[in-house]
C-alpha positions as a Markdown table, in Angstrom:
| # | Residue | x | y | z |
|---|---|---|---|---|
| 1 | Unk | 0.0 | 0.0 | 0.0 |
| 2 | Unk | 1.8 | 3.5 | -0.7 |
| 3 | Unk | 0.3 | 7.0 | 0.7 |
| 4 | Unk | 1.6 | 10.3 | 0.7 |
| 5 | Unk | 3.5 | 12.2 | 2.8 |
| 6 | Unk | 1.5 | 15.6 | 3.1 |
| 7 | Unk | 1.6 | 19.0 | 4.5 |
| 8 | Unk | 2.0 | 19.2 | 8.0 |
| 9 | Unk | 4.1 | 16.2 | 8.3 |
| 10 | Unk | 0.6 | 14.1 | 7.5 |
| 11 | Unk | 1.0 | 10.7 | 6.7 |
| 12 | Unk | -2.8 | 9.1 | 6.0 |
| 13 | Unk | -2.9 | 5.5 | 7.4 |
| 14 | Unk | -4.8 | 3.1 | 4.4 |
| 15 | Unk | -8.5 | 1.9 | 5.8 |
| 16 | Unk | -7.4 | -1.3 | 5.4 |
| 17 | Unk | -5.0 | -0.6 | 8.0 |
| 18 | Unk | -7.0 | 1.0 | 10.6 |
| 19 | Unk | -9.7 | -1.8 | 9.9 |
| 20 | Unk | -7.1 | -4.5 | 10.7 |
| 21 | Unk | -6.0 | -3.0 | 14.0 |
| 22 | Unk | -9.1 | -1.4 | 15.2 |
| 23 | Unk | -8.2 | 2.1 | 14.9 |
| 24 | Unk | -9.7 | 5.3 | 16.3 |
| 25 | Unk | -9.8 | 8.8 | 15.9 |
| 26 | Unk | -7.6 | 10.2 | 18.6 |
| 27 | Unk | -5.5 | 7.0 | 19.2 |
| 28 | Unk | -1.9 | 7.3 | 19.8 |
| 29 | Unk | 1.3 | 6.1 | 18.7 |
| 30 | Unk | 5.2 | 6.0 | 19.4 |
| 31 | Unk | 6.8 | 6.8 | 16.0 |
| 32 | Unk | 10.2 | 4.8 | 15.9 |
| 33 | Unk | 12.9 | 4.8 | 13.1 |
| 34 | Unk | 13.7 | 1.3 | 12.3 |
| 35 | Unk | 16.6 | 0.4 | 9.9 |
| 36 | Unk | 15.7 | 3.3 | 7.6 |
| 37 | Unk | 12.2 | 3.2 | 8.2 |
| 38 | Unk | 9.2 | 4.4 | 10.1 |
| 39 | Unk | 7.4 | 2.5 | 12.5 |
| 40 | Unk | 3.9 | 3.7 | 14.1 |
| 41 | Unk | 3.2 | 1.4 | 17.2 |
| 42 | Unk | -0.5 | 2.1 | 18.9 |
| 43 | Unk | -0.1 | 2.8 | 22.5 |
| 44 | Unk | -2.2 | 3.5 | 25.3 |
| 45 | Unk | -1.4 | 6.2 | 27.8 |
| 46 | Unk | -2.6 | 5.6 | 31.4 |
| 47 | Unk | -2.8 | 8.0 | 34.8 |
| 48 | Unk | 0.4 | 7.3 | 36.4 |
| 49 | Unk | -1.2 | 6.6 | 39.7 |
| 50 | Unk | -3.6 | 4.0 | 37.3 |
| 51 | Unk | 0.2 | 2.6 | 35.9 |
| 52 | Unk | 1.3 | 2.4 | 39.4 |
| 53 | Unk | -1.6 | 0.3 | 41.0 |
| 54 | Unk | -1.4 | -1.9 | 37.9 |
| 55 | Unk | 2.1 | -2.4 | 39.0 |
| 56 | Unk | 1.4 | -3.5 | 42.3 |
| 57 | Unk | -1.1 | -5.5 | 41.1 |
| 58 | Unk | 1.2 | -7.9 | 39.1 |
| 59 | Unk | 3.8 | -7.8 | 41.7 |
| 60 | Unk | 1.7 | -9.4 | 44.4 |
| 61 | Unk | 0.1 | -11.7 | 41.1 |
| 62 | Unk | 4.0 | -12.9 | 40.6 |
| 63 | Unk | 4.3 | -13.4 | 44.2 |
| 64 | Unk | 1.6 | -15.5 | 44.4 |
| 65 | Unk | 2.5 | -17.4 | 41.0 |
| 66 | Unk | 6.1 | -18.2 | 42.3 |
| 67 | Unk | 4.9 | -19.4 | 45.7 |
| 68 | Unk | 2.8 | -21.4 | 44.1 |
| 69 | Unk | -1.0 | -19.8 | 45.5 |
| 70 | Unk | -2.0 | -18.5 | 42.5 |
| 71 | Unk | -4.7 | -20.5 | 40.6 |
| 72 | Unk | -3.9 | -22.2 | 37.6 |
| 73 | Unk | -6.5 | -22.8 | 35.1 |
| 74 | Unk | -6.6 | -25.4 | 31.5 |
| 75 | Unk | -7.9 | -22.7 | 29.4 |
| 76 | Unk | -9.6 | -19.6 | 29.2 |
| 77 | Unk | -13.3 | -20.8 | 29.9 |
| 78 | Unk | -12.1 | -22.0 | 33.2 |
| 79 | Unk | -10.3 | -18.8 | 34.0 |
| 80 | Unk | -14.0 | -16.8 | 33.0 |
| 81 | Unk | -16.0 | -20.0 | 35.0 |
| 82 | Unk | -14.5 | -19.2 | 38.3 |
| 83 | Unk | -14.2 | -15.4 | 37.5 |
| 84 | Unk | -18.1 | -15.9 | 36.9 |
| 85 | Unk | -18.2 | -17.9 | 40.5 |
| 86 | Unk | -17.0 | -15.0 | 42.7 |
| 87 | Unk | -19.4 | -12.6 | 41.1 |
């Protein structure tokens, strides 16, 4: 797929594209130079206090995975089941 590269520093991402990764108006990226080229890499920006619970949050879920408490499920299905169960 080619595009153009317009005023402004405009690039306009092919619909194909933004079908295939779900993209929205307003979505951001990290622009990286790669080898010569230009990579656009969706991310999501969070509250740092948001970013900082989540990080405690998988601390005490590694702590619990290498003590051996943590439940371990087959598949997904179970996983939702017992999510389901505590509801």
């Amino acid at each position: 797929m080619l595009t153009e590269f317009k005023d402004k520093s405009q690039v306009t991402i092919p619909k194909a594209v933004v079908n295939e990764l779900g993209l929205s108006k307003g979505d951001l990226f990290e622009v990286l130079v790669d080898h010569g080229s230009v990579r656009l890499v969706p991310v999501v920006v969070y509250p740092k206090d948001k970013a900082n619970e989540l990080e405690a949050l998988a601390a005490i879920a590694r702590e619990e995975r290498g003590a051996g408490s943590a439940d371990v499920y087959d598949d997904v299905e179970d996983l939702i089941a017992d999510l389901h169960k505590a509801v």
